[in-house]
N, C-alpha and C positions, 0 to 999 in steps of 0.2 A: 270603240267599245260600246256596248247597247246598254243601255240603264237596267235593264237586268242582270247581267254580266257584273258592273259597276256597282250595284247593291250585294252581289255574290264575294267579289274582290274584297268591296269595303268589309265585308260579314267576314271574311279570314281576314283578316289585319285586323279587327278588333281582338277574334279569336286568339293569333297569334301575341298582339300586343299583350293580351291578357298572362300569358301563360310564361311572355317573357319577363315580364315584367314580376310574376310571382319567385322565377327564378335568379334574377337581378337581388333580391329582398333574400335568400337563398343564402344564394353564394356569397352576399356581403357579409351577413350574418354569421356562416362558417369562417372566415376568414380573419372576422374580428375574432372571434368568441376559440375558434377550433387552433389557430395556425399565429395566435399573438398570446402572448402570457402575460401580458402586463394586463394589470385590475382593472376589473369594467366598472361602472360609474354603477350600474344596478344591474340588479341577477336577474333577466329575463329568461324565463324557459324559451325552448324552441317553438313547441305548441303554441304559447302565448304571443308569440313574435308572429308566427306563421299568420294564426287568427288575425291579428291586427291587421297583415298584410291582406288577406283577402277581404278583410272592411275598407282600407285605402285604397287596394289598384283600380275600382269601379268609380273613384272620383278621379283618378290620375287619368282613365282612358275618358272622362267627359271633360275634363283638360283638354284631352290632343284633339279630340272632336272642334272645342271648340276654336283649336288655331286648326282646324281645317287636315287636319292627316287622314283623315278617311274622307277627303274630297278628291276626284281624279285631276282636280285645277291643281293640286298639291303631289301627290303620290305619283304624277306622269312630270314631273321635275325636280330631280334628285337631288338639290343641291337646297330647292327651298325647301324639300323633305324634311334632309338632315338639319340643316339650321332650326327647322320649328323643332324638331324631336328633341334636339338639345337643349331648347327656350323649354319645351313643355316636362321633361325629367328636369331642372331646376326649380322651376314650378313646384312641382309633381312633389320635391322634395323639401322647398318649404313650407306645403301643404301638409303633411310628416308632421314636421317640426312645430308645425301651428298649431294642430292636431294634439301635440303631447303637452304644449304649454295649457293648451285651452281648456282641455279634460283630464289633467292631472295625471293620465293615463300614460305610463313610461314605456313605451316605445319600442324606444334604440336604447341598448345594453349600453355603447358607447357612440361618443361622437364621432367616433371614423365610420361607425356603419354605414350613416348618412353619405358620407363622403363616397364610399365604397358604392352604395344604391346608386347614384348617382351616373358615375363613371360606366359601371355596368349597365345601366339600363342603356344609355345614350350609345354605346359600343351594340349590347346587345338585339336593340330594336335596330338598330342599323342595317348588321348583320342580318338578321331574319327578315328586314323586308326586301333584301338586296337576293337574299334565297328566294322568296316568294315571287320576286319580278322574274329572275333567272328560269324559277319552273313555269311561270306563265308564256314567260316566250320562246318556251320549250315547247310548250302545247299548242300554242300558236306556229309553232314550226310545222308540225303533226295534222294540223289543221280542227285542233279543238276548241271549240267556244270561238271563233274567227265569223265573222258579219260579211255572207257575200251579197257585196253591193252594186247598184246602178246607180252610174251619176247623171243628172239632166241639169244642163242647162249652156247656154250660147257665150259667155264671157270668158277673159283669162285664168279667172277664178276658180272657173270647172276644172282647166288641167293644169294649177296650181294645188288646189285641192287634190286631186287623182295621185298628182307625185309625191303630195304629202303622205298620203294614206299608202301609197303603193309599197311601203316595206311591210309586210303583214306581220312578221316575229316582234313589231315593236307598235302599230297602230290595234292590232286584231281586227283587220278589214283585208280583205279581198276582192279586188277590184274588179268584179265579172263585164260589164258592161258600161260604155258610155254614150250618152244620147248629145251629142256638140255636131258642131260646123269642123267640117274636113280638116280647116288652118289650126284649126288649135287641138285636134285632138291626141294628145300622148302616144305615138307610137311604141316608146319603149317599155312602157309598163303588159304588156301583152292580154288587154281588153280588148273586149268585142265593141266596133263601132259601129254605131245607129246614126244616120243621118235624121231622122224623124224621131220625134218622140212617139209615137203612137205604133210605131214597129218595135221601140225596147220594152212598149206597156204589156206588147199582144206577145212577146216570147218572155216572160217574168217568168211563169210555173217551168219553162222549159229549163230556161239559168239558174231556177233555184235560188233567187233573188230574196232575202228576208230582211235588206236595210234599200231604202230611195234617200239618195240625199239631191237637193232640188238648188241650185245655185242661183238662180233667175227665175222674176215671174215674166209670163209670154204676155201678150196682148190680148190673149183672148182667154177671157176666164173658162171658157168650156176646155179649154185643154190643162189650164193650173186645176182643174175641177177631177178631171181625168187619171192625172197623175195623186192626187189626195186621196181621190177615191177607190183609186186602183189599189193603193196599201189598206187603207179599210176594210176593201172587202175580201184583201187576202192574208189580212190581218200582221202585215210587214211592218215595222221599223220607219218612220220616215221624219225625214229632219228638213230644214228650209236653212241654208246658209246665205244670206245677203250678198251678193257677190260685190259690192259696191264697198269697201274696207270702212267706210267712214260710216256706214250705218251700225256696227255693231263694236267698233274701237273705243275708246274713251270711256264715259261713264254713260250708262245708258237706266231711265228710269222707264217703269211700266207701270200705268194708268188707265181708269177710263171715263171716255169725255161722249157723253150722248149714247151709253148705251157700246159703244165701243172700245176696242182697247186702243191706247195711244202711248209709241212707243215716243218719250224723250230724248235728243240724244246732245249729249255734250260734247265739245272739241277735244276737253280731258278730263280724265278720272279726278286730279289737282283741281279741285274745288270745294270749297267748304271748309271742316274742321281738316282738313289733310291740306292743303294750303295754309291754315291757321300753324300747326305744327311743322309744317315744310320751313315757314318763316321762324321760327320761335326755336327751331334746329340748326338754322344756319346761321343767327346773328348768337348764340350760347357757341358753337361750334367755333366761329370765324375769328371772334372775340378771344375766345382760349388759345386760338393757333397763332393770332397775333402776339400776345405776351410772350407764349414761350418760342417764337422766333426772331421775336425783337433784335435777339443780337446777331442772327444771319442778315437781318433786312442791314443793319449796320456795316457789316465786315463786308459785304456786295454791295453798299453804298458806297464804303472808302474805296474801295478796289476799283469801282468803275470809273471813280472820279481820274484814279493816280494812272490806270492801265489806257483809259479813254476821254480824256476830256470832252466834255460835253454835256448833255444835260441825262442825267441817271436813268430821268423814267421819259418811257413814251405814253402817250396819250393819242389814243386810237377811234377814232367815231365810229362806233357799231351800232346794230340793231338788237332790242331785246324784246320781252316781252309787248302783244300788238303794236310791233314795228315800231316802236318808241325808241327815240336816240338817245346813246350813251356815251359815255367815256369813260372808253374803257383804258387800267391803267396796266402798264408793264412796265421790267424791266427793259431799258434801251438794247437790242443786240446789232443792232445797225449801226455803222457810221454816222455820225450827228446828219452829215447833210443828206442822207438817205429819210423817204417815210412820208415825207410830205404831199407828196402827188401818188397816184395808181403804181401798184408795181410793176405791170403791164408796161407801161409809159418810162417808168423811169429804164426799165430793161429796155428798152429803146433808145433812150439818149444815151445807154452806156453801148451800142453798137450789138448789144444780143439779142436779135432777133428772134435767136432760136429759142432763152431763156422765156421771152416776151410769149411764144406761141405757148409753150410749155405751161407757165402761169395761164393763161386765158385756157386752158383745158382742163390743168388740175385745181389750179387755184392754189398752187404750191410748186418750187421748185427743187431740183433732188440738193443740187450744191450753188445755193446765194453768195453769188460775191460779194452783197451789200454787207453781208452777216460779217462781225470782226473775230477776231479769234478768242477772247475774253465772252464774246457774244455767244459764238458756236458753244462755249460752256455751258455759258444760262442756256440754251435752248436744250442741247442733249441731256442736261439733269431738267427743267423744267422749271429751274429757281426763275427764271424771268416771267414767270406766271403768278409768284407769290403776293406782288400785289396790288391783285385780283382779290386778295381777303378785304382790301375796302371797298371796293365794291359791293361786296358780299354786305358789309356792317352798311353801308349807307341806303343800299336797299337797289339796286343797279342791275346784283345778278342774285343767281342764287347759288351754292358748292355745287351742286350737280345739274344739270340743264343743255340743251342746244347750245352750241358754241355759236356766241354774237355775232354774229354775219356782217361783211360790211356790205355801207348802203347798194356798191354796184353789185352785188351779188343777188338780189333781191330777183331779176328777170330768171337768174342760172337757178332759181328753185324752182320751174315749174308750175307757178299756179299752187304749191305746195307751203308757200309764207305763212298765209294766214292761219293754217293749222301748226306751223313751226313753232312759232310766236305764241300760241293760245297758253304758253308756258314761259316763265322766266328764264333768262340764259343763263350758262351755266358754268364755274370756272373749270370743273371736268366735266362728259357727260359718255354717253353710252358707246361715241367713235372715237373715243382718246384711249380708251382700252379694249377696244375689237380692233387693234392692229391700225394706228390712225396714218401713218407713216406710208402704208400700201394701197388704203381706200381711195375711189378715186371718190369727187364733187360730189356725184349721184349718188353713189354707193355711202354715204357720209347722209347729206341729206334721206336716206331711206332708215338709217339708224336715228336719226334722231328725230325723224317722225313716229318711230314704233316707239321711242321713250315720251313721247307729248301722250301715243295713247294709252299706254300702258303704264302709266307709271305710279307706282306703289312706294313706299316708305320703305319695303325690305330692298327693293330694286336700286333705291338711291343709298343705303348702305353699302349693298353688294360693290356699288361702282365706286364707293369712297374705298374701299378698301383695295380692288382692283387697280384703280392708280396709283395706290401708295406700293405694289408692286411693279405694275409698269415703270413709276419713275425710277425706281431702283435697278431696272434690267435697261434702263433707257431706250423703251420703246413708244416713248412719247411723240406727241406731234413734232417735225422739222420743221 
């Protein structure tokens, strides 16, 4: 979508925030005052409530402004959407309530108004901006307000990008033309392919071309010169996407050093006061989940003793944060004399070979004989994970993070460790609830590389609460 478009968008979801939010204030007010008989705390007229409400809703929408709802990083992901909208009417309604303490100025007739504003609005903005997405990719079906583009540039990225954008009803892009190398360009999205860039430049007015998005810079500045000034002087749309993932992932700072700009870039976003509170969330967190599970960690201590003699807990040498060794702790689900050499190796002295090929592929197998049957418990509920919360309090992992690797895994990442690692590991993380059970190694490591660069405070909420559904449907790791 073109920053114009996106300034038009954000301009109706103000409009509309506004106008729901007056009737949110509405309908609470009827409902208390119209459809309840019992005595209101004070006699506010309608008029008077009404007025108050259009003095509040103009501080309530710079509220949502400033958790970001009229940003398209927010309103093109419907989940962080709804979660800010309900953080911002909470808000929005102590702001109310602050409002009537502070200027003596009464309000809300009764205390359910509030209650009622609240509920409504959070339903209400939902609703209405779940209409407004619906009408936009209606018009984008129609082909209104839709950015027809040309993509340039020689890497994966080009027709990773292309496939991204290639559903038009939900990107507003339409893919007219691609300037790549034969091997990678998208056949199925139904672009026109340029082997030269300088043949997609010379037919632009023919395509009708009003966005260039540029994936790679070439070697020769007269032709990056070409394509810049080709949008310039046809006064197009043009964006520059790094096609290199690590130059625009993590946290990236923009500066200038001699006159020039200098982009910084970091391995992760987790740096600074969000690493200070990442730490300061999990030992408040890990600490409360210990006390009140104290007496599970007990009843699955006696049990393992009387069901499995042996020793309770394993202790596992992993990697965590830059490749630093850990011990890491669990519950035992092995036979005592299992665990102590590769699993590789031991599925070999036990005659499975096949087991043995299986692990060296997935790095997991579907059914471990090692596992005991008291074991295959903790594992299917995920109790043999629990404690991992000391880890957590001694400072080893952190609740959400890359899962601790062990050391012979380090090669099967690819060249990709030292960006794994630029983060704490973690006793859930992003591929224990995207289906961790099915993923294979790779598919695993490309998850928990998007959470090193991406990773935000609402993001490690999301995935606390997400396992505490997966463990419950037992779709946790095997």
């Amino acid at each position: 979508m073109s920053l114009k478009n996106n300034k038009f968008y954000s301009f109706i979801l103000v409009i509309s925030d506004i106008f729901v939010l007056l009737m949110s204030f509405l309908i609470s007010y009827a409902i208390r005052t119209q459809l309840d008989n019992r005595p209101l705390l004070a006699e506010v007229y309608a008029w008077q409530y009404f007025s108050s409400a259009l003095l509040i809703v103009p501080f309530w929408i710079v509220i949502f402004g400033l958790l970001g709802l009229y940003s398209k990083s927010v309103y093109h992901r419907r989940l962080s959407e709804w979660s800010r909208i309900a953080i911002g009417s909470f808000i929005g309604i102590l702001f109310v309530i602050g409002w009537q303490y502070a200027t003596d100025n009464i309000i809300l007739p009764a205390r359910l108004v509030a209650v009622y504003a609240l509920v409504a609005s959070i339903v209400l903005i939902i609703f209405e901006r779940e209409i407004i997405r619906l009408i936009r990719q209606t018009l984008y079906r129609y082909g209104v307000g839709i950015k027809r583009v040309l993509i340039i540039g020689d890497s994966n990225a080009t027709a990773d990008i292309a496939n991204n954008l290639s559903d038009t009803t939900k990107s507003g892009y339409k893919i007219i033309a691609i300037s790549c190398p034969t091997k990678i360009f998208p056949k199925n999205i139904g672009a026109i392919h340029y082997s030269k860039v300088e043949s997609a430049i010379a037919e632009i007015t023919k395509n009708n071309i009003n966005t260039i998005i540029q994936t790679d810079l070439y070697d020769s500045p007269q032709r990056n010169q070409l394509i810049l000034g080709t949008a310039q002087k046809n006064h197009i749309e043009y964006s520059f996407i790094p096609g290199e993932a690590e130059f625009y992932s993590g946290k990236n700072t923009v500066d200038v050093f001699a006159g020039y700009p200098m982009i910084t870039v970091f391995q992760t976003p987790l740096v600074g006061w969000g690493a200070i509170l990442k730490r300061i969330f999990d030992q408040i967190i890990s600490l409360v989940l210990v006390i009140i599970l104290s007496p599970v960690f007990i009843i699955l201590f006696a049990i393992k003793k009387v069901v499995d003699p042996g020793p309770a807990f394993y202790v596992s040498k992993r990697l965590s944060r830059f490749s630093q060794p850990i011990n890491l702790i669990k519950f035992r689900s092995m036979s005592a004399k299992y665990g102590s050499k590769d699993a590789a190796e031991e599925f070999k002295e036990m005659g499975r070979e096949d087991l043995a090929k299986e692990y060296l592929k997935n790095r997991k197998v579907e059914n471990d004989p090692r596992i005991t049957k008291f074991g295959k418990f903790l594992r299917d509920t995920s109790l043999d994970e629990l404690p991992q919360l000391f880890n957590v309090i001694r400072g080893d992992l952190s609740l959400v993070g890359p899962r601790p690797i062990l050391p012979q895994e380090m090669n099967m990442a690819k060249g990709k460790t030292a960006l794994l690692h630029s983060v704490k590991s973690g006793v859930t993380g992003l591929w224990q609830v995207s289906g961790s059970s099915e993923l294979s190694f790779d598919e695993r490591i490309e998850l928990e590389l998007y959470y090193a660069q991406n990773w935000s405070f609402w993001l490690d909420i999301k995935i606390l609460l997400k396992t505490v559904l997966v463990v419950f449907q037992k779709k946790g790791a095997k």
